[in-house]
C-alpha positions in Angstrom: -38.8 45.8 -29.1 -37.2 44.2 -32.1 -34.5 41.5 -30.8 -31.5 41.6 -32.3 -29.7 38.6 -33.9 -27.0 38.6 -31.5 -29.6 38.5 -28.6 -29.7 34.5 -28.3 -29.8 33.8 -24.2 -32.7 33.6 -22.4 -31.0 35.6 -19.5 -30.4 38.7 -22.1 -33.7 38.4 -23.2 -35.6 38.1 -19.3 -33.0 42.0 -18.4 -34.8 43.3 -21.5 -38.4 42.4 -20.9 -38.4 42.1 -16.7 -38.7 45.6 -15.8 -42.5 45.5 -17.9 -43.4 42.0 -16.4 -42.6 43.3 -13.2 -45.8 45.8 -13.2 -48.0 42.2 -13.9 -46.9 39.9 -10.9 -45.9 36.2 -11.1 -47.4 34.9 -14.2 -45.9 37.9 -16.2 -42.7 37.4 -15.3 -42.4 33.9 -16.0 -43.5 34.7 -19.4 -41.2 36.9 -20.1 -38.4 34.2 -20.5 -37.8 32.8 -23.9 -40.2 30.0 -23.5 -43.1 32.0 -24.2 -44.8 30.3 -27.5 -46.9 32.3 -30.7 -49.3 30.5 -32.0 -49.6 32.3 -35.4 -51.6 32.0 -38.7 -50.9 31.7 -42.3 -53.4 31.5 -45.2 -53.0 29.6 -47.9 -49.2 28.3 -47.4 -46.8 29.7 -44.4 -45.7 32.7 -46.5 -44.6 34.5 -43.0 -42.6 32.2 -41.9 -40.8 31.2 -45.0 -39.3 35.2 -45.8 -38.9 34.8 -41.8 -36.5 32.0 -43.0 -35.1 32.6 -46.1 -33.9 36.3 -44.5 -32.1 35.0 -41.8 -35.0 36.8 -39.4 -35.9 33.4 -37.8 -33.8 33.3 -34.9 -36.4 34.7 -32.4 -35.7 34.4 -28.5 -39.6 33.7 -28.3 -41.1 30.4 -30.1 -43.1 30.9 -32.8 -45.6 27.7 -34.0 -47.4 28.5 -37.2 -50.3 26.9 -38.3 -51.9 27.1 -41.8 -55.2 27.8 -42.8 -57.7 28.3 -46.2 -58.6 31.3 -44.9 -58.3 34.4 -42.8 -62.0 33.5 -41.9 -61.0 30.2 -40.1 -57.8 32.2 -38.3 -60.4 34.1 -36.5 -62.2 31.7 -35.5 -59.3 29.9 -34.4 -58.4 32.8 -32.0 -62.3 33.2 -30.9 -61.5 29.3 -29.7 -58.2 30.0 -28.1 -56.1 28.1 -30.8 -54.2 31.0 -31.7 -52.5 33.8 -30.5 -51.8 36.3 -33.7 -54.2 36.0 -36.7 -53.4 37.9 -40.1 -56.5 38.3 -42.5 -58.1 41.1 -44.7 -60.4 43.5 -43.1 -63.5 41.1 -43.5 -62.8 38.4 -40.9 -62.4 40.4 -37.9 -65.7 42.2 -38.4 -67.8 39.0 -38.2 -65.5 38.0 -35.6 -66.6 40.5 -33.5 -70.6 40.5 -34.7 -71.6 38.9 -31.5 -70.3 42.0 -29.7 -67.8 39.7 -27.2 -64.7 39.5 -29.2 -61.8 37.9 -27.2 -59.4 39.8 -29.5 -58.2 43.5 -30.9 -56.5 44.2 -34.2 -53.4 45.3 -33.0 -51.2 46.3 -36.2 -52.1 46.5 -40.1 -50.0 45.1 -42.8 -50.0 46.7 -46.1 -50.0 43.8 -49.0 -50.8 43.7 -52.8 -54.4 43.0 -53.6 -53.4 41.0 -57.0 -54.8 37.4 -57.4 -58.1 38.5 -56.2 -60.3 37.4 -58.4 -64.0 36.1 -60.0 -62.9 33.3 -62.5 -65.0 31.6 -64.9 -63.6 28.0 -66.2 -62.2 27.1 -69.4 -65.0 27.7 -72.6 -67.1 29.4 -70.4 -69.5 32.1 -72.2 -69.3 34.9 -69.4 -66.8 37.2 -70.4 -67.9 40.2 -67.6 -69.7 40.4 -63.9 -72.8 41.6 -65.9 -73.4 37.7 -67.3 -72.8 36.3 -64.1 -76.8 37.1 -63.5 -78.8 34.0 -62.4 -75.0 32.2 -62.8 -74.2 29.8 -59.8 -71.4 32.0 -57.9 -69.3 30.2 -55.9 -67.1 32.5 -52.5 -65.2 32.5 -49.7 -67.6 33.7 -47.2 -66.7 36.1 -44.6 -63.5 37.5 -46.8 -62.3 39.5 -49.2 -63.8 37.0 -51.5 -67.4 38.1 -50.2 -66.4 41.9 -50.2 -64.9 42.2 -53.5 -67.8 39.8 -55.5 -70.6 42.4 -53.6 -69.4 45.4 -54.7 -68.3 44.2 -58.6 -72.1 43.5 -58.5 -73.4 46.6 -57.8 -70.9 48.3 -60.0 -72.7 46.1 -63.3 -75.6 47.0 -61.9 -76.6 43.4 -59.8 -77.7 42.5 -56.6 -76.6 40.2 -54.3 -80.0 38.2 -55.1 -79.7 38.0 -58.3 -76.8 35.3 -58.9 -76.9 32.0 -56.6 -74.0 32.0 -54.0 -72.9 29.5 -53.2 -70.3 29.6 -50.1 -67.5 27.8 -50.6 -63.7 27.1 -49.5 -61.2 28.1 -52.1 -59.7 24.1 -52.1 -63.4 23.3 -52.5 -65.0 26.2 -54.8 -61.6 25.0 -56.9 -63.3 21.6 -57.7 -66.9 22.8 -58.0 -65.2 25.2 -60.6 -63.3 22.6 -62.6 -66.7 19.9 -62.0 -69.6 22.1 -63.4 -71.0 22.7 -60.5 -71.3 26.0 -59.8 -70.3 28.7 -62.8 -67.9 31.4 -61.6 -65.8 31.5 -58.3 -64.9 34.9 -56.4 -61.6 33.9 -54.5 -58.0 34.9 -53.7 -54.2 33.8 -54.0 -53.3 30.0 -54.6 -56.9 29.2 -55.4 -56.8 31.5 -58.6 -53.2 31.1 -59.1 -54.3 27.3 -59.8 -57.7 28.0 -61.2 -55.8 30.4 -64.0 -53.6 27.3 -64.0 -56.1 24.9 -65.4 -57.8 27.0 -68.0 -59.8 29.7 -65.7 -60.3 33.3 -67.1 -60.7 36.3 -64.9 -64.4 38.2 -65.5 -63.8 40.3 -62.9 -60.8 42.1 -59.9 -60.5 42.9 -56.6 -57.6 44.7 -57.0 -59.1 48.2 -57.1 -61.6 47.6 -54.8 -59.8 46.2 -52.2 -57.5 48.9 -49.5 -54.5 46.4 -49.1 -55.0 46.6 -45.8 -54.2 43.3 -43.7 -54.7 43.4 -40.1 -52.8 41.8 -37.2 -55.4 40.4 -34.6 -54.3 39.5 -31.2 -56.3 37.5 -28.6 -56.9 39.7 -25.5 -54.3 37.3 -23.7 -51.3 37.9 -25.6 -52.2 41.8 -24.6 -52.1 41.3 -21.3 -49.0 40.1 -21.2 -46.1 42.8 -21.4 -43.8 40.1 -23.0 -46.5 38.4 -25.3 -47.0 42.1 -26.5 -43.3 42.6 -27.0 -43.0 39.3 -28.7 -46.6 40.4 -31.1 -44.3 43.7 -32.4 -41.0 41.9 -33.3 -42.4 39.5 -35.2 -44.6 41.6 -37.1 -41.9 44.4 -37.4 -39.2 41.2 -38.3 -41.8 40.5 -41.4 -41.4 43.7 -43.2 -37.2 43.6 -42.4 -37.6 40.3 -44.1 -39.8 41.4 -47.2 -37.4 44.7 -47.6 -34.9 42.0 -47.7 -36.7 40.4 -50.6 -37.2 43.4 -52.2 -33.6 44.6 -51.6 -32.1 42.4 -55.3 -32.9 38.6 -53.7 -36.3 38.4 -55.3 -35.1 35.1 -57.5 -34.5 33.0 -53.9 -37.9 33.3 -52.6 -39.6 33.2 -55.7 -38.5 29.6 -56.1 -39.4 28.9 -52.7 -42.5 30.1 -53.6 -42.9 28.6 -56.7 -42.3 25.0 -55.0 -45.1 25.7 -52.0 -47.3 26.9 -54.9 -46.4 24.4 -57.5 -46.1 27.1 -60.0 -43.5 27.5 -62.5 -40.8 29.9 -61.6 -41.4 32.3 -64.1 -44.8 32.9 -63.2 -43.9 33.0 -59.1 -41.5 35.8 -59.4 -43.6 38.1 -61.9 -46.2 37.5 -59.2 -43.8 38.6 -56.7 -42.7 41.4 -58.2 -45.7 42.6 -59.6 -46.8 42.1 -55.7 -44.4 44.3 -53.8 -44.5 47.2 -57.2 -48.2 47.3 -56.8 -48.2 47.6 -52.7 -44.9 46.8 -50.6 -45.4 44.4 -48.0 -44.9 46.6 -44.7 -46.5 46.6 -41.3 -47.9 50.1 -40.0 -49.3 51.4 -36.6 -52.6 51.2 -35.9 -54.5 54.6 -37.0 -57.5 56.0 -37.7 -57.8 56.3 -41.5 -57.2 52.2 -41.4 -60.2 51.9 -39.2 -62.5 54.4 -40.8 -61.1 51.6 -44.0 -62.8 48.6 -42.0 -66.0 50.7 -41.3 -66.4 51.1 -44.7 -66.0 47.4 -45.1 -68.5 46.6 -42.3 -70.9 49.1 -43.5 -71.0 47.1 -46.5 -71.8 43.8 -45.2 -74.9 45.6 -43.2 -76.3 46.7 -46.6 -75.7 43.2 -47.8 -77.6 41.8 -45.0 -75.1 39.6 -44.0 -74.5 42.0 -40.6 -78.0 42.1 -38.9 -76.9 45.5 -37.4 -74.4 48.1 -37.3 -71.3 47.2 -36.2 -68.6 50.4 -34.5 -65.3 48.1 -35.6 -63.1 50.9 -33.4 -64.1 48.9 -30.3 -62.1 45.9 -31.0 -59.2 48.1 -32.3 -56.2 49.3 -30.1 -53.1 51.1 -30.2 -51.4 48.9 -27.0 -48.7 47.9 -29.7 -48.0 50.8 -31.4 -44.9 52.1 -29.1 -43.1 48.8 -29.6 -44.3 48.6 -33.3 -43.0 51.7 -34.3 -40.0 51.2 -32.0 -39.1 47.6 -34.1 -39.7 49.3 -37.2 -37.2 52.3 -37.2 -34.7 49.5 -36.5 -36.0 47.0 -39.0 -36.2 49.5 -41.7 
């Protein structure tokens, strides 16, 4: 359910969420009081929780601990180890998540987001000027993400395979200074990484952005689901995330672009056209799970089979479920 702002005591909070711990004995209903804890990601700097901030949507009656990551990849793994509780990535982390066929987790929501800034970038007075030349090129990526995805399938389209550039897998800080150091040629990668790259005299040979679905999924370990109140909590802040971009989106766009700009080190200028540009091409807004979003992921997986990188087919509905949907859409009416 979403919280509203006025609902600040723990008391108000345990009469809304009792009569669902009930069902799950002792340990349920001591969760249900506002000590219960998130343990959330963020990729690339704590976007989430800054809107969360700047729109006044912050004032949870559950705690909410964010940690920061390089990628979506590492979030996974991070729930796998029992870090965190709530992971956001693209569609590609989950699926090797979930490769060993004992995933601790289910994607639980999906957020819709831009797919801008997803790029292959060759540095400055480079002689590449398309995917085509990147043949026999070293090629740094982000392994495991959209990175991965997106560099695959511009291959194919310029006629290439996957064997004939030399990947190099790499972490966007780290595929950053092999760029700018010579040491590998082109680098597939995605948001601050190619924001600086572009920064620093990098050109862009080839996009994501139309290969990409914009979907973003919401991961949750099994845990959090078997708690009535964790579950709860899960749907209100995800549902409090698109209030909070709508609120961006709703004339205060200049606010949160310099907050942007300063966690990005970016002029302003460029921070809000990118923000803009952002929430024109693909409004930032969390959606029910459904089928058309997992056929989306099986498309994805599918793909990472033919690339050999999956050593068999992987059926990504069984780490999918709709346990968060009736709160979900119950937070969103009242966000939105």
């Amino acid at each position: 359910m979403l919280f509203p702002r006025t609902l600040r005591s723990s008391a108000a909070a345990l009469a809304l969420l009792l009569p669902f711990a009930a069902a799950c004995g002792t340990e349920a209903q001591a969760e249900s009081s506002s000590a219960i804890t998130l343990r959330v990601g963020a990729t690339g700097w704590k976007a989430e929780e800054a809107v969360l901030k700047y729109a006044g949507l912050d004032d949870t009656p559950y705690k909410v601990r964010w940690s920061q990551f390089q990628g979506g990849d590492q979030q996974l793994q991070a729930v796998r180890a029992g870090a965190l509780d709530l992971a956001s990535s693209s569609e590609i982390p989950p699926v090797f998540a979930a490769a060993d066929g004992d995933p601790n987790f289910k994607v639980v929501a999906v957020q819709r987001g831009a797919t801008l800034n997803q790029e292959v970038v060759v540095p400055k007075g480079s002689k590449v000027t398309g995917i085509a030349g990147l043949k026999g090129k070293r090629v740094g990526y982000v392994q495991n993400t959209t990175a991965h995805y997106f560099l695959y399938e511009l291959l194919k389209r310029a006629g290439l395979k996957w064997s004939d550039i030399q990947a190099k897998p790499l972490l966007p800080n780290d595929g950053l200074a092999a760029l700018n150091g010579g040491a590998i040629d082109a680098f597939a990668s995605y948001g601050t990484s190619i924001i600086t790259a572009h920064q620093q005299g990098a050109t862009t040979v080839g996009s994501g952005k139309d290969i990409l679905s914009g979907n973003f999924l919401w991961s949750a370990r099994d845990s959090v689901l078997e708690s009535p109140a964790r579950t709860a909590a899960a749907a209100d802040l995800i549902a409090r995330i698109t209030k909070a971009y709508a609120y961006v989106r709703d004339g205060h766009e200049e606010g949160f672009a310099q907050i942007t700009a300063d966690a990005t080190h970016q002029p302003l200028a460029q921070a809000r056209k990118d923000l803009v540009d952002a929430q024109a091409q693909r409004p930032t807004r969390a959606r029910p799970v459904g089928a058309a979003a997992i056929a989306s992921q099986q498309k994805v997986a599918d793909a990472f089979t033919e690339l050999g990188a999956l050593k068999k087919h992987l059926d990504v509905k069984s780490f999918w479920t709709t346990e968060l949907n009736a709160d979900l859409n119950a937070d969103l009416k009242k966000a939105l």
